[in-house]
N, C-alpha and C positions, 0 to 999 in steps of 0.2 A: 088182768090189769096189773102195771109194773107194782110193787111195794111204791111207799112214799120215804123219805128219810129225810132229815134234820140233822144236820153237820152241825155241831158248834165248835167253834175257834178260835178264840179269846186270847192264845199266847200266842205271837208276832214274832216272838225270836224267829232268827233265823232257821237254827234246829228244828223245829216245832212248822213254821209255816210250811218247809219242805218237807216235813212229815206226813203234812195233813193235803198237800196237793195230790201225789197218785194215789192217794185211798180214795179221795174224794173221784177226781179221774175214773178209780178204776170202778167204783160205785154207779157213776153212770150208763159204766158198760148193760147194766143190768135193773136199775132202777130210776126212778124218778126223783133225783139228789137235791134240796133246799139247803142251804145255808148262812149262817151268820157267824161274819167275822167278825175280831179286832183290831185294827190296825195300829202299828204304834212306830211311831216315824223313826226311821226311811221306810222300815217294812210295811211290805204292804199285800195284802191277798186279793186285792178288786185288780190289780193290773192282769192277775192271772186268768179271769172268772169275768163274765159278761155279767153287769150286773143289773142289767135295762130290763130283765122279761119278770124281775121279781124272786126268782128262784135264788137268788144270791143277795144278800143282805149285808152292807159293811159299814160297820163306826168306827171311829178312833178315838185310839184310847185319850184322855185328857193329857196335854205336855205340861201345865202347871202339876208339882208336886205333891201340892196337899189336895188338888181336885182329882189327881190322879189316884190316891190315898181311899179319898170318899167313894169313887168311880169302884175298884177292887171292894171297899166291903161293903156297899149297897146301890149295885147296878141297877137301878130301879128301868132304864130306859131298857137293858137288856135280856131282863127278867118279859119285860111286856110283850116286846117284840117276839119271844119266842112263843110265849102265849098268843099270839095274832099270826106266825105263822101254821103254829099247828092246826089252831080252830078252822084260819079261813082254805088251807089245803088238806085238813083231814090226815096228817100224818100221821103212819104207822111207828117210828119207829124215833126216837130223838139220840144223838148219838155225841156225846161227848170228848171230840178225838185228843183234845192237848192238852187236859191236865185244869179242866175248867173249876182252881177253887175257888171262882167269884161266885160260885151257882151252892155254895153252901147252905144261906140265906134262904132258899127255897127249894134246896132237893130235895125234902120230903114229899113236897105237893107235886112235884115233876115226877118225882119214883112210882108215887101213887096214881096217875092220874095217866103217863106215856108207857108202853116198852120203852126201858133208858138203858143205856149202855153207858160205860163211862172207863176210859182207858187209863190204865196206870202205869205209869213212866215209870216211876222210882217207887216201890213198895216200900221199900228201908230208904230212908234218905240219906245223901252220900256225905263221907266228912269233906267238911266247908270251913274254911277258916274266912270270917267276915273282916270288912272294912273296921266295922265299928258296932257296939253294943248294940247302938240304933237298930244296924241292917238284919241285924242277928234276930231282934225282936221282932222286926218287921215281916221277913223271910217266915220264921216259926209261924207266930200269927195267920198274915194271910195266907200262907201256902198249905206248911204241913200241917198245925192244926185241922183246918179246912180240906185239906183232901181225905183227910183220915176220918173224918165225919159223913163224908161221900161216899167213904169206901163200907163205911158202917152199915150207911142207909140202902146202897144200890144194889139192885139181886145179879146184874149183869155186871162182870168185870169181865177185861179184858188185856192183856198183855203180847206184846212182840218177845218174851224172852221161857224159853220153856221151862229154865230154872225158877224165875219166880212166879211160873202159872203152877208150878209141885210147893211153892211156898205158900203162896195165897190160898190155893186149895185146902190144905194144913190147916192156916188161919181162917177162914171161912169156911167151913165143911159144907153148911146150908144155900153156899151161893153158886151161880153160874161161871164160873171161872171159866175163859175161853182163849184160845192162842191163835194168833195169825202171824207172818214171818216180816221182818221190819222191812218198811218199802224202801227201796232206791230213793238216795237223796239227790239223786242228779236227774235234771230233767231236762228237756227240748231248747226249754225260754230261759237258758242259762248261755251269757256271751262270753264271749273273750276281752279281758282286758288286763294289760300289763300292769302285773304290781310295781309301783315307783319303785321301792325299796329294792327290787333283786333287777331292775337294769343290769346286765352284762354278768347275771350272776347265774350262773344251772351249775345239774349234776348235786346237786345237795340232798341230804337226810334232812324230812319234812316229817315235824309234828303239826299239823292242822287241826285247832279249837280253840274255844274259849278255857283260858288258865283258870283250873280249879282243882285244886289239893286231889281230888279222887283220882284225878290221870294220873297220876306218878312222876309227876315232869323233873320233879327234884330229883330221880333217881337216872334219868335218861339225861340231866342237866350234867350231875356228875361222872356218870359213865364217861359221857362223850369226853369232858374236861379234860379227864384224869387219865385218858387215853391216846398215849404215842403214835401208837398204831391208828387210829382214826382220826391224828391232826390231818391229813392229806385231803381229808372233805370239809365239807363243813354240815353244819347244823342250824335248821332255819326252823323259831318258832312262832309261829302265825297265830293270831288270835286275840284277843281283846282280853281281859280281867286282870285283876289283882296278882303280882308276882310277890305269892307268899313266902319263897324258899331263898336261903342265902347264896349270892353269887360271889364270885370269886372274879372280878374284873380283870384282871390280870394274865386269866389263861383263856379270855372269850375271846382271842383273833379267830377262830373260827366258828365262832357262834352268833349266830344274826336272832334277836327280838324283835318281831313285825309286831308291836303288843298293840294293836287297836282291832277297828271292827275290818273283818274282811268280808268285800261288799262279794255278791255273790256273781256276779260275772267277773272276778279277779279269780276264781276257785278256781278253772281250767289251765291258765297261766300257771298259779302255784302249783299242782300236781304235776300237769305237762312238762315242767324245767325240770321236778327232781327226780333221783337215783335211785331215792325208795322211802317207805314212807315206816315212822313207826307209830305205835300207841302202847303208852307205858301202863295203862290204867291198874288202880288198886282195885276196884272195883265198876264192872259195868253190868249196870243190869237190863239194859237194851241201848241198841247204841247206831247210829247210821254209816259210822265213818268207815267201817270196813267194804260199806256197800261202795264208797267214794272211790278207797286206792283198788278195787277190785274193774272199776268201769274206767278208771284209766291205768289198768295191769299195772302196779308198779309192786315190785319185789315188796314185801308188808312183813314186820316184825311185831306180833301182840305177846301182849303179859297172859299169864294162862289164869284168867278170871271165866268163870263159866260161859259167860255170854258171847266172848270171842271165840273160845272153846265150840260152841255150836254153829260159829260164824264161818269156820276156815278148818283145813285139815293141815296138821305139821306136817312140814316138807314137800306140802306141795301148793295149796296158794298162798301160805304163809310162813313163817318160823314164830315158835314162841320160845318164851322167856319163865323163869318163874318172878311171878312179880312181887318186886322191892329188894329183886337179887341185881345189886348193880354188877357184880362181877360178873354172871353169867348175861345179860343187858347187852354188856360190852362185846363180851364172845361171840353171842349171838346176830351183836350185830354186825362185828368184822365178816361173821361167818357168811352175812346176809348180802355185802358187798363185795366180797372178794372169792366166796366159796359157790355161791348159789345159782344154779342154773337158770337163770332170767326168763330164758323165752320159754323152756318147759312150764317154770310157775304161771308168766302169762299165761297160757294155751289153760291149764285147770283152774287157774281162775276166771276165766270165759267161760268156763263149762259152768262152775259152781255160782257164779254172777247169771246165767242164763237160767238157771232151777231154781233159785230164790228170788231173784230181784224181776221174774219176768211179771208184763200186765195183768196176762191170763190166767197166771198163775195167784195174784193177789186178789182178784176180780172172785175166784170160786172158793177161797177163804172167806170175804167176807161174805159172799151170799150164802153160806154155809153156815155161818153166825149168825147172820139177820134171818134164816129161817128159823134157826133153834131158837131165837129168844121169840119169834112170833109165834112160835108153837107152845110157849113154857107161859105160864100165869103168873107173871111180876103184876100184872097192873088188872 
C-alpha cells in the first residue's frame, strides 16, 4: 500500500507556491499525496490541484490586516483541519514544505503525535532592511522567532542547499538533517503574457525578484551605471519590494524599474526578450532562479555565494563574480555579453538543467526521505 502524506502550504508567495507544486507533483508519482493550502490573493494553489475528491484542502488567508494578524498567530481553523485530515485518512507522514511558522502554537503535539518533516528555507536569516519598526517587529515575531522554535522541536529537517544541510547538522547533531536538490520553478500551467512595460523593448540584462537587500542589487545597480562600456544595453529590474539603495536619476537612460508584482505568466515574456540574466546575491542559501535562466538557456552571471556555487559550473552554464566586487560585476559582465560563447553555455546548461531539475530525478529524493524518516522513531 502507497505511503500516505500531508503537504502543508500556508506561504502563497509566488517563490514558495512554485516551490511546493513539483514536489508535491512529484510525491504523487509514488504516494498517496493530501494537502492543505493557503491562499493569499491573487495567489493561489486550488487552480493548480483538483480540489473536489478531498485530497486537497484550501483556505485563504484573511485580506483584512488585523484578521490577517490573529489568522498567523493562532490559526485555530488550520490547526483543526490537519487534525481531521490525518485522523480520518490515517496519515503516515505530515510534511511541512514552505516555511509553516503559523504551526508554532502546536508543533509540539504535531512533532509528538506525526512523522513531521519541516523544510528550512533560510536557516540564518538574510539582511533585510524593513519599511518601518512595525514590519521589523512583526517579520521577527511571526516568522523567525517561530521557525527557530520549529526548528528546535522537529527531529526531521530538511533543506535544498547542501551548504546549510553541513550547517544545521553542526547546529543539531541529534536531528535528522536531510537534503533534496531545489525543484524547477517553471512549470507546464505557466502562459505567455507581455509585460506593458518592455513593449518594443529586448535584448536587455534581466534581474528577476522581489527587491531585498541580500541580492546585492546595489552593487549590479552601480556596476551597470557607472559603466561606459555597458551603456549600449540596458538593464531591466523586475520585481516588486522596497528600493533600499540610492539611485542616481541621472545616469538611468538605460535602466528600467519594473518594481511591482510580476504575475506569473508575464515570466516567459521577461526571460524570452533578454540577453542574459544576472544574480547579484550576498547571500543565497537556496534559491530557484538559477533553475529559471537555465530552462530558458540564457547566458547567467552569479555572485559566488555557496548556493549558486553548487547551482552552476564557471565558464560553462554560468560566469561568476566575487560578490559585493562591483568592479569585477562589471568585467564579468561585459565578459558575459561580448566575450561568451552563448550556444556552447546553452547546450551545458541543458545537460545540468536535465540532472537536477528533472521529475524523476526529484521523485526518488523524496521517496528516499519519506522512507528514512518512516524508518527513524520521531513519533
Amino acid at each position: 500500500m502507497n505511503m500516505k502524506i500531508l503537504f502543508i502550504c500556508s506561504e502563497s508567495s509566488p517563490g514558495m507556491r512554485d516551490y511546493a507544486i513539483p514536489i508535491i507533483r512529484a510525491a504523487q508519482s509514488f504516494a498517496e499525496v493530501f494537502a492543505l493550502f493557503v491562499d493569499n490573493h491573487p495567489m493561489s494553489y486550488s487552480e493548480f490541484f483538483d480540489t473536489s475528491d478531498g485530497h486537497f484542502v484550501c483556505f485563504r488567508q484573511p485580506q483584512n490586516v488585523i484578521k490577517r494578524i490573529f489568522f498567523r498567530i493562532y490559526a485555530k481553523r488550520i490547526f483543526d483541519s490537519i487534525e481531521e485530515i490525518c485522523s480520518k485518512n490515517q496519515i503516515d507522514i505530515v510534511w511541512s514544505l514552505t516555511g509553516e511558522s503559523m504551526l508554532s502554537p502546536v508543533i509540539k503535539k504535531l512533532a509528538l503525535k506525526y512523522h513531521f518533516i519541516y523544510n528550512v528555507h533560510d536557516f540564518m536569516p538574510h539582511d533585510t532592511v524593513y519599511k518601518s519598526f512595525l514590519e521589523k517587529i512583526k517579520f521577527e515575531y511571526l516568522f523567525i522567532k517561530r521557525e527557530t522554535k520549529i526548528r528546535s522541536v522537529v527531529n526531521n529537517l530538511v533543506s535544498n542547499s547542501k551548504s546549510q544541510v553541513e550547517m544545521m547538522k553542526h547546529f543539531y547533531p541529534n536531528k535528522n538533517v536531510m537534503y533534496h536538490s531545489f525543484p524547477a520553478l517553471i512549470h507546464d500551467d505557466l502562459g505567455y503574457k507581455e509585460v506593458e512595460e518592455l513593449k518594443g523593448i529586448s535584448d536587455y540584462i534581466l534581474f528577476f525578484g522581489r527587491v531585498e537587500k541580500y541580492k546585492g542589487l546595489e552593487y549590479l545597480y552601480n556596476a551597470f551605471v557607472n559603466s561606459k562600456r555597458l551603456q549600449k544595453y540596458k538593464l531591466v529590474i523586475a520585481g516588486s519590494g522596497y528600493i533600499y539603495f540610492d539611485r542616481d536619476l541621472s545616469k538611468e537612460k538605460q535602466v528600467l524599474f519594473i518594481n511591482r508584482f510580476i504575475e506569473d505568466d508575464e515570466i516567459s515574456f521577461l526571460y524570452k526578450n533578454a540577453s542574459a540574466v544576472v544574480y547579484p546575491y550576498v547571500s543565497a542559501t537556496q534559491s530557484g532562479v538559477v533553475s529559471i535562466a537555465y530552462h530558458y538557456n540564457k547566458p547567467l552571471l552569479l555572485s559566488d555565494v555557496p548556493f549558486f556555487l553548487d547551482s552552476a559550473v564557471d565558464g560553462k552554464t554560468a560566469l561568476f563574480f566575487k560578490n559585493k566586487n562591483v568592479v569585477m560585476l562589471e568585467e564579468k559582465l561585459f565578459e558575459l555579453m561580448e566575450k561568451t560563447d552563448k550556444i556552447s553555455m546553452e547546450k551545458e546548461q541543458t545537460v545540468l538543467y536535465d540532472k537536477m531539475y528533472s521529475s524523476a530525478s526529484l521523485s526518488m529524493q523524496l521517496k528516499n526521505i519519506l522512507n528514512d524518516v518512516l524508518s527513524g522513531t520521531d513519533c
